[in-house]
C-alpha positions in Angstrom: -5.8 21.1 -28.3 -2.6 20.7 -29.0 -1.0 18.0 -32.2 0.7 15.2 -31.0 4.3 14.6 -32.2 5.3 12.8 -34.5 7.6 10.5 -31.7 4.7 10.3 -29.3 2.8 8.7 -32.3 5.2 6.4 -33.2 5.7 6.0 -29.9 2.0 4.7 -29.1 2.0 2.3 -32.4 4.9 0.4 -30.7 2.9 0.2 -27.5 0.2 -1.4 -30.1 2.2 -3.8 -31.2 3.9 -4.8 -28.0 0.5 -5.6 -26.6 -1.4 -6.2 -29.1 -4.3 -4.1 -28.0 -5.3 -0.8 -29.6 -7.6 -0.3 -26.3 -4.9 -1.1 -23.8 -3.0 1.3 -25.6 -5.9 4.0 -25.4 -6.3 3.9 -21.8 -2.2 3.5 -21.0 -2.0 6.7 -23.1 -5.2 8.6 -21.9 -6.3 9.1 -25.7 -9.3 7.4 -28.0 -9.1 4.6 -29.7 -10.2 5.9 -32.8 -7.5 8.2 -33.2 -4.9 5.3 -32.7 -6.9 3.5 -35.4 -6.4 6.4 -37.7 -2.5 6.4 -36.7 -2.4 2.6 -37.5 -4.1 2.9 -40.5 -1.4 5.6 -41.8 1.5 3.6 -40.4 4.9 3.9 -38.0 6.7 3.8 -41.5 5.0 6.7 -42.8 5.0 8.9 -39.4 9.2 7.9 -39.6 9.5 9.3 -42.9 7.5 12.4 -41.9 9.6 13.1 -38.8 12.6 13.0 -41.4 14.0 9.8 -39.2 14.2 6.1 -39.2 13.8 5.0 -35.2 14.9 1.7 -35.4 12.9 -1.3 -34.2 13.1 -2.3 -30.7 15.9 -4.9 -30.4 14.6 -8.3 -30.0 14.3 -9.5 -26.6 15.7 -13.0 -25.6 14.1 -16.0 -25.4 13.0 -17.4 -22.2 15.6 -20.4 -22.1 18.6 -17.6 -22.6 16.9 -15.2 -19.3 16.7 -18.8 -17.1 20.0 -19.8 -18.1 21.6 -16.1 -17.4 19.4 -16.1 -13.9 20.4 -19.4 -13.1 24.1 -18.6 -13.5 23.2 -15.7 -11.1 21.9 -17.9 -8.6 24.5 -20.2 -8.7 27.2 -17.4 -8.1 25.2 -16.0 -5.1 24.6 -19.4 -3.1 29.0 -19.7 -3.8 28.7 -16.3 -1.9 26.2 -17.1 0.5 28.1 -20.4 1.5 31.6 -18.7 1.8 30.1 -16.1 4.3 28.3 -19.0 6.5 31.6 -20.8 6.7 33.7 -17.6 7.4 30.3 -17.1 9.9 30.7 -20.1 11.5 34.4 -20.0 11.9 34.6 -17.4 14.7 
């Protein structure tokens, strides 16, 4: 069996903490949960200072109000489209 990387680990402690859930993460990544435990227990710090990096954290996502408000906007501009084409539409 091969070792997994040091990326792959980090990699499956963000999952963890995305979710929440070491066993979601177990079964997304085919692997037990024991050995996430173990990787949890050493730490993403630790596995970034072995790999000789420093992966920075996700960046934070927006709130809900700032999505609605950026989909809303989006909306708005497609109906202005959709209501130009019907007039050019009924025009001929």
């Amino acid at each position: 069996m091969m070792p997994y990387s040091l990326i792959f680990k980090i990699e499956v402690l963000r999952y963890v903490e995305k979710v929440g859930s070491v066993a979601k993460a177990a079964h997304k990544f085919r692997m037990h949960p024991s050995t996430i435990y173990s990787w949890k227990y050493i730490g993403i710090q630790e596995f970034q200072n072995r790999a000789g990096t420093v992966i920075l954290p996700p960046p934070m996502a927006e709130n809900n109000s700032q999505k609605l408000e950026k989909r809303l906007h989006f909306l708005e501009k497609e109906n202005a489209v959709l209501r130009e084409a019907t007039k050019l539409y009924l025009s001929y």
